[in-house]
C-alpha positions in Angstrom: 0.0 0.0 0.0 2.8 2.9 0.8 4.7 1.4 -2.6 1.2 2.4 -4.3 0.8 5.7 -2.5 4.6 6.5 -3.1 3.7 6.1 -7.4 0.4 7.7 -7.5 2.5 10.5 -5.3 5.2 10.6 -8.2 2.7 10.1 -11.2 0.6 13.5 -9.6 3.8 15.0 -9.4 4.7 14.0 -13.4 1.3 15.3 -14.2 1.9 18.8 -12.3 4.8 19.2 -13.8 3.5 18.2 -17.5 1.1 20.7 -17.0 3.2 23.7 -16.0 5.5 22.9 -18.9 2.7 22.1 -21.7 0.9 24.6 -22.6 -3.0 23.7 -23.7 -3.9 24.1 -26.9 -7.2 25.5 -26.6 -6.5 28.3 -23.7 -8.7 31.1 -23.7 -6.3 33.9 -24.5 -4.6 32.4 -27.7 -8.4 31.5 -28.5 -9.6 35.1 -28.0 -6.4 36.9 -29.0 -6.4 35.0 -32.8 -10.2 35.4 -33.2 -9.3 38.9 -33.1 -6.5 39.5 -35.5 -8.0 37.4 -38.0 -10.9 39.4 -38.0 -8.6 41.7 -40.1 -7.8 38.8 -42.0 -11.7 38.8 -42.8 -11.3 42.6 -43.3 -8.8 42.0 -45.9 -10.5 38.9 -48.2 -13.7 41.5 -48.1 -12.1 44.6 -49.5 -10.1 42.6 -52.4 -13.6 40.8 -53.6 -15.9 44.2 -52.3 -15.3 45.6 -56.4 -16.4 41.9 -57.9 -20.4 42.2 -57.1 -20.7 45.6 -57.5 -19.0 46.7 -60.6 -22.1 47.7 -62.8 -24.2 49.2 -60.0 -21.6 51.8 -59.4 -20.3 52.4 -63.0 -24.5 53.2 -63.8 -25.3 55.0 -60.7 -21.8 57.0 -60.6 -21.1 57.3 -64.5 -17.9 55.6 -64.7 -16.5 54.2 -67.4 -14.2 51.1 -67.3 -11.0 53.0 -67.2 -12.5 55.1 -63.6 -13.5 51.3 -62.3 -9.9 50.1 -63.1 -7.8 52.5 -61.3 -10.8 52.5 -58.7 -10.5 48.6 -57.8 -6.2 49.0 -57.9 -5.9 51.6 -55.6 -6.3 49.3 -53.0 -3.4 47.5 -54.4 -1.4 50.9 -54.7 -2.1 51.4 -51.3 -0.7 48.3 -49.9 2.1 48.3 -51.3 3.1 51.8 -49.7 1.9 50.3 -46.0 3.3 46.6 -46.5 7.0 48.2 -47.6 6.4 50.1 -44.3 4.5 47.6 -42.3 7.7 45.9 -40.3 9.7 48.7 -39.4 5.7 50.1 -38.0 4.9 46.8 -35.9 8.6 46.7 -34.2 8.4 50.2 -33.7 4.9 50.7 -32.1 3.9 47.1 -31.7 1.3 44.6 -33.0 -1.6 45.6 -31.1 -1.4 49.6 -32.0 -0.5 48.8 -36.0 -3.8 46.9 -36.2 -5.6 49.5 -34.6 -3.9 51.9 -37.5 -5.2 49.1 -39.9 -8.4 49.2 -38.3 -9.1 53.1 -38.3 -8.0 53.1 -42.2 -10.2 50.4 -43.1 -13.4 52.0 -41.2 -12.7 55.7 -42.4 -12.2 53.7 -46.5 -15.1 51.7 -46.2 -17.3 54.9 -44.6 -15.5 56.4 -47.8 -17.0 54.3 -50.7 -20.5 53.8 -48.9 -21.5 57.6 -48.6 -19.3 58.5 -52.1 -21.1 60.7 -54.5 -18.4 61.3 -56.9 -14.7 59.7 -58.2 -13.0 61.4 -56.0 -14.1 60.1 -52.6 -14.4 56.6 -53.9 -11.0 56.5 -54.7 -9.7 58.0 -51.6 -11.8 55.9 -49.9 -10.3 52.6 -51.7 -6.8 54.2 -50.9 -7.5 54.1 -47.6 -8.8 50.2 -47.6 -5.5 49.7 -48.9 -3.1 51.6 -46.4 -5.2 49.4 -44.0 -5.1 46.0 -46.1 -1.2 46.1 -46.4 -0.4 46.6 -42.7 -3.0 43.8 -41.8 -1.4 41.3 -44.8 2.0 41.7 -42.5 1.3 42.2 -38.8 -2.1 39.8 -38.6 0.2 36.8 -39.5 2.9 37.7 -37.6 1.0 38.1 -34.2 -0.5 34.6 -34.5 3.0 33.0 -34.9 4.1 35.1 -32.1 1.2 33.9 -29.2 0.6 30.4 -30.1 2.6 27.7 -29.0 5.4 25.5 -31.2 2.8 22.4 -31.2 0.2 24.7 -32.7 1.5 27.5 -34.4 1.0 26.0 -37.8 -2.8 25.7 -38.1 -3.2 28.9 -35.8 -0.8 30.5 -38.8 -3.5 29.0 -41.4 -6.6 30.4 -39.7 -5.2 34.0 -41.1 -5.6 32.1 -44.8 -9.1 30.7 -44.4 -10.6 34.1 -42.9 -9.7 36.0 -46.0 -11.0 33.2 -47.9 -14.3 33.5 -45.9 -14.6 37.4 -46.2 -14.4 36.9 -50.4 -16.9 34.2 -50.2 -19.2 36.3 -48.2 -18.5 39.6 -50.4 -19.9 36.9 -53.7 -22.4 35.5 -51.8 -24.0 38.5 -49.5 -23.5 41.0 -53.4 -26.3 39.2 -55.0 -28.6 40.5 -52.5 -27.4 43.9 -50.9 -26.8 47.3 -52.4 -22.9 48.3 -52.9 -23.4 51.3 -49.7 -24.8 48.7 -48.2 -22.2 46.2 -48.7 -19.9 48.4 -47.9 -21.4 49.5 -44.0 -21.5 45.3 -43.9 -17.8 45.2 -44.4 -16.9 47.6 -41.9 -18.7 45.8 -39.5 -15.3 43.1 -39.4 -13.0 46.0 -38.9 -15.0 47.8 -35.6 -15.1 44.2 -33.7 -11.4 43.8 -34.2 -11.0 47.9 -33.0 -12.9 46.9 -30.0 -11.3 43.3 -30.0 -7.8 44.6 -29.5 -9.1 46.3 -26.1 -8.8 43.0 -24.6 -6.0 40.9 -26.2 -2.3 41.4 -24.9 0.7 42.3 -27.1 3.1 40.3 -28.9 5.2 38.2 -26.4 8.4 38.7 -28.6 8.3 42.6 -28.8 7.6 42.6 -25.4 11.2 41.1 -25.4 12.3 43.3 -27.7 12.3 46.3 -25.8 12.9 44.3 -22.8 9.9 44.7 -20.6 10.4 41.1 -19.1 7.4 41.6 -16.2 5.1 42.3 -19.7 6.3 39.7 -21.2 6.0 36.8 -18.5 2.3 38.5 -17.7 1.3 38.2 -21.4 2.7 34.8 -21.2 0.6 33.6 -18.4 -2.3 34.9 -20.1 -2.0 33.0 -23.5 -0.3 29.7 -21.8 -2.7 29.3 -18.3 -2.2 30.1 -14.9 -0.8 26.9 -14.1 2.3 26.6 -16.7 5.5 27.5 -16.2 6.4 30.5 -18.4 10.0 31.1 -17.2 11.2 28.8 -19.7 9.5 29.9 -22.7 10.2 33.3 -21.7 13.9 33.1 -21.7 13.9 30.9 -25.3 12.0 34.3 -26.7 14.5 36.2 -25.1 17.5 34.7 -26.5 15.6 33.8 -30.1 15.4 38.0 -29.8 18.6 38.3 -29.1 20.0 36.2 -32.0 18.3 37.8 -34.7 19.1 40.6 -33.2 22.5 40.1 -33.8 22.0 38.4 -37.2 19.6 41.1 -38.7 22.1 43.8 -38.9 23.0 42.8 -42.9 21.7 46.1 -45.1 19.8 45.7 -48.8 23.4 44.9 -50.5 23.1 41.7 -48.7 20.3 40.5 -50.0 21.7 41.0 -53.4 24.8 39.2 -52.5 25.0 35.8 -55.1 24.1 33.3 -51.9 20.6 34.6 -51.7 19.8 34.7 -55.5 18.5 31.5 -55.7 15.8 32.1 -53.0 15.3 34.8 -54.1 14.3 34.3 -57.6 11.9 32.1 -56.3 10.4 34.2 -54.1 9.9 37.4 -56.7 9.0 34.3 -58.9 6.5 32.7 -56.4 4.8 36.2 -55.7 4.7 37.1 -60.0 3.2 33.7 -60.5 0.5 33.7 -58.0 -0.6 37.2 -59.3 -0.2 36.6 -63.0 -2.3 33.1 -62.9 -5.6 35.9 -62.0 -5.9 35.1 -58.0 -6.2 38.8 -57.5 -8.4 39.6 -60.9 -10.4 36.7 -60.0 -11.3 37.9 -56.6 -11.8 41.6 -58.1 -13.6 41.1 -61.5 -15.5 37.4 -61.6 -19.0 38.8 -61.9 -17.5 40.6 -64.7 -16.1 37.4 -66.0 -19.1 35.6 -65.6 -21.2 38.1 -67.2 -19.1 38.3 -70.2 -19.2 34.7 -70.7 -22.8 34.4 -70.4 -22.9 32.8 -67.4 -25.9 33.7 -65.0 -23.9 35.6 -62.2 -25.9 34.5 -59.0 -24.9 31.3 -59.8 -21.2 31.3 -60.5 -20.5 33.6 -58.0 -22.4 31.2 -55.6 -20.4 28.4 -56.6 -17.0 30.3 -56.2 -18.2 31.1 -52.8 -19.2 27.8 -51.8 -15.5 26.6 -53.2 -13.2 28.7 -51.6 -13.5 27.9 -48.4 -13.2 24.1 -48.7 -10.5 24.8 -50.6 -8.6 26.8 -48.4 -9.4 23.8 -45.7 -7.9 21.1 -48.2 -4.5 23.0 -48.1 -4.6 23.1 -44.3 -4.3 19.5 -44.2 -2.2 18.8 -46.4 0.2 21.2 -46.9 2.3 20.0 -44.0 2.0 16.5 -45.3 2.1 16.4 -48.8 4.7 19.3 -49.2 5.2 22.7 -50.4 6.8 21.9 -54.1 4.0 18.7 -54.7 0.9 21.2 -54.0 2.8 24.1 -55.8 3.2 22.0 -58.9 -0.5 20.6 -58.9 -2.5 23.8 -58.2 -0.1 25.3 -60.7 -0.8 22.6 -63.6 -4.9 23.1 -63.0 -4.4 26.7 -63.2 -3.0 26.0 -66.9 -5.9 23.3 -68.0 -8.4 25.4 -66.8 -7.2 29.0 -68.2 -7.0 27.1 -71.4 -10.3 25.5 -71.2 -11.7 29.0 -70.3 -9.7 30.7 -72.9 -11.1 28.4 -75.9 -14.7 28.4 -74.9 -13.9 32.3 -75.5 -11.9 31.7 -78.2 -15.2 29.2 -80.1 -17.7 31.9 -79.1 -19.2 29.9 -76.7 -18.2 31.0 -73.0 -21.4 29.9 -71.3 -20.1 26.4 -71.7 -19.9 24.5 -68.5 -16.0 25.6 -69.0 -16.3 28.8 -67.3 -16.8 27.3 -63.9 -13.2 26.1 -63.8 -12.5 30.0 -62.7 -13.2 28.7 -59.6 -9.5 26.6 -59.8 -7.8 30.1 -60.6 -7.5 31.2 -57.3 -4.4 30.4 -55.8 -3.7 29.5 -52.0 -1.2 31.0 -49.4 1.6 28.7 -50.5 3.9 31.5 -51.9 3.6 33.0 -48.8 4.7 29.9 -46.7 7.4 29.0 -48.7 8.7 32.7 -48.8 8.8 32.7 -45.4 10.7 29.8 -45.4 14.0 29.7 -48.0 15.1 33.6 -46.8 18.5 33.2 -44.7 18.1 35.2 -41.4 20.1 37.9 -41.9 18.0 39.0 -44.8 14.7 37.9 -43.6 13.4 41.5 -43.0 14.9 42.9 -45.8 13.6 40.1 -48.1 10.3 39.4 -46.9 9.2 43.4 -47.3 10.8 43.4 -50.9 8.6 40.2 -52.0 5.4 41.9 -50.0 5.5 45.1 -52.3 6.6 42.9 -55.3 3.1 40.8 -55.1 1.3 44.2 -54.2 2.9 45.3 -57.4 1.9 42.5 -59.0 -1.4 42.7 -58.0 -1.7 46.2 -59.1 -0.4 45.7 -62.9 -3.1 42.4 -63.0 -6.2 44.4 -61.4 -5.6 47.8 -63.4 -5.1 45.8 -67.0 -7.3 43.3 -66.4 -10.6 44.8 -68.1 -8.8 46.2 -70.7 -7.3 42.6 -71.5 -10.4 41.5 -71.3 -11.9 44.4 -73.8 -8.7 43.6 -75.9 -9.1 39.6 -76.0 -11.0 37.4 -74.1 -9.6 33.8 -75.1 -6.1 35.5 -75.4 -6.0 36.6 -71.7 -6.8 33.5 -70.4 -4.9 31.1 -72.8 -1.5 33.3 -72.3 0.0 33.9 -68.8 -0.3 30.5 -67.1 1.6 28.8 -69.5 4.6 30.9 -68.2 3.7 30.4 -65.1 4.5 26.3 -65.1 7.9 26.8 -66.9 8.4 29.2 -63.7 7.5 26.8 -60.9 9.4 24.0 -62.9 12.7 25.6 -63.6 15.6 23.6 -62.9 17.7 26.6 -62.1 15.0 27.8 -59.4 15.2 24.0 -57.9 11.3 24.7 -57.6 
């Protein structure tokens, strides 16, 4: 009897000590405190698909022509690329939690913008504005989540930020068949004021905490996000010295980056970023009523279907990203990309778009695997320096894609769509990219 007291003695002990040393998985500050950034996340897939539903309601009741519409739906594009270029030095400067309030207030005072806009003019400021607060929230909102969750978790915490903006596109086709574009546009604020209100009650960044070495913040926050009951001195010092390292590693200016050891990543990274953007992710998400329209395709329906796609889709990579592989997902999503601009292309191209062809749009849109792999192949010294010259390369991207895209489209139909992902597979294939 004592030898059995003496082991279920040590075994409560084990337990204890399992308990102050693994965090849970489900506590109710990394919960609370993700649910809130990726409300931005939401923010963010509702402004790039806001222009898709709405395009001939405010080219008839503003008088635009397609040009106006073009540069209106890119500014947001133009505006993210000035905030992402900025959006690292901003978050290590004022912290997460204040940058997505500035991401917040920009969004609100865009959106407020475009619903009460009588002329050009404030539409477009109010789409510039949706962009200044896109591009910080396409850095800092991914960011934050790696910084709070655990190691164990930190991968499908990381993807939540992915399947939110996939979400807030699906509900901008879905919810535009039945609301008004002002209307629309008050709905999509509504995102951006429950993350302003949100980031009231969620604690900062554990890692620029340690940055500016406010340890008491930083094993405070920790106890927060990990439970009362674990053991944050550990975890606090491994953030502390990870800080410390790239601290000391960072210090390498832009001639680094150029430096012949990081040409190969890269290439692949401005390569990655040119052939997500060039396959029509962004155009898609900004013009496919358009599409549909033009291809005589009833747009309640295809717009429906995309919606009811996406999401699943973004699921599927979830799972099996991490098991399948980067280069194996690259290379298939890349390949339908191809059959299915061709398909599209040539039911363009034989004067019958309304073919059952059209729906393969749906396969044009393009997951967040550039953006894990970028994040992945950049040597630390250039990490920074990298990662904000890819960001404002896909912004740029983006930009050329959305702004041309009508015209293309005005230009040649079956042309368009037969043309750029061909270029694309000889890109993610290249031998000298080892991609």
């Amino acid at each position: 009897d004592k030898i059995g007291k003496k082991m279920e003695s040590a075994s409560l002990l084990d337990k204890q000590e399992e308990a102050r040393t693994t965090p849970s998985s489900f506590t109710h500050g990394v919960l609370l405190s993700t649910s809130v950034a990726v409300a931005g996340s939401f923010c963010y897939g509702c402004a790039m698909s806001y222009t898709s539903p709405v395009q001939s309601k405010i080219m008839e009741e503003l008088g635009l022509s397609v040009a106006d519409y073009s540069f209106f739906t890119s500014l947001m594009t133009l505006g993210g690329m000035i905030t992402a270029a900025l959006s690292g030095k901003i978050s290590a400067l004022i912290g997460r939690r204040r940058t997505m309030w500035i991401s917040d207030v920009c969004c609100l005072f865009g959106w407020l913008a475009v619903a009460f806009a009588h002329d050009i003019m404030l539409l477009n400021i109010g789409r510039l504005f949706l962009g200044f607060g896109v591009g910080l929230i396409s850095y800092v909102v991914p960011v934050y989540i790696a910084e709070i969750t655990p190691k164990t978790f930190r991968g499908g915490f990381s993807f939540t930020n992915q399947l939110l903006q996939c979400l807030g596109i699906s509900l901008m086709f879905f919810t535009g068949n039945f609301f008004r574009w002002r209307t629309l546009a008050l709905l999509s604020a509504v995102p951006c004021a429950v993350q302003l209100i949100g980031l009231f009650f969620i604690p900062e960044s554990p890692r620029w905490l340690a940055m500016y070495g406010r340890d008491q913040e930083l094993e405070v926050t920790l106890k927060k996000l990990r439970g009362e009951n674990f053991d944050v001195l550990e975890e606090a010092a491994e953030i502390r010295e990870t800080v410390e390292i790239s601290r000391r590693e960072s210090q390498s200016g832009i001639k680094d980056l150029f430096h012949m050891r990081n040409a190969q990543p890269l290439i692949i990274g401005l390569g990655l970023m040119l052939m997500q953007q060039f396959s029509g992710s962004a155009a898609i998400s900004a013009y496919a009523a358009s599409i549909f329209d033009k291809a005589g395709f009833p747009i309640n329906i295809g717009t429906t279907i995309l919606a009811a796609v996406l999401v699943p889709q973004s699921i599927v990579v979830i799972l099996t990203v991490d098991r399948w592989g980067r280069r194996p997902l690259l290379l298939l999503s890349s390949t339908g990309v191809c059959i299915c601009s061709f398909l599209i292309g040539l039911s363009y191209y034989l004067q019958k778009p309304g073919e059952v062809q059209t729906i393969c749009s749906v396969l044009l849109i393009v997951g967040g695997l550039p953006w894990v792999i970028m994040s992945e192949i950049f040597p630390v010294n250039v990490k920074i320096t990298a990662g904000s010259l890819v960001t404002v390369s896909s912004w740029f991207f983006s930009w050329v894609i959305i702004y041309s895209f009508n015209f293309m489209m005005q230009w040649s139909a079956s042309g368009k769509f037969n043309s750029v992902p061909t270029h694309t597979i000889k890109l993610v294939i290249c031998p000298s990219c080892n991609l």
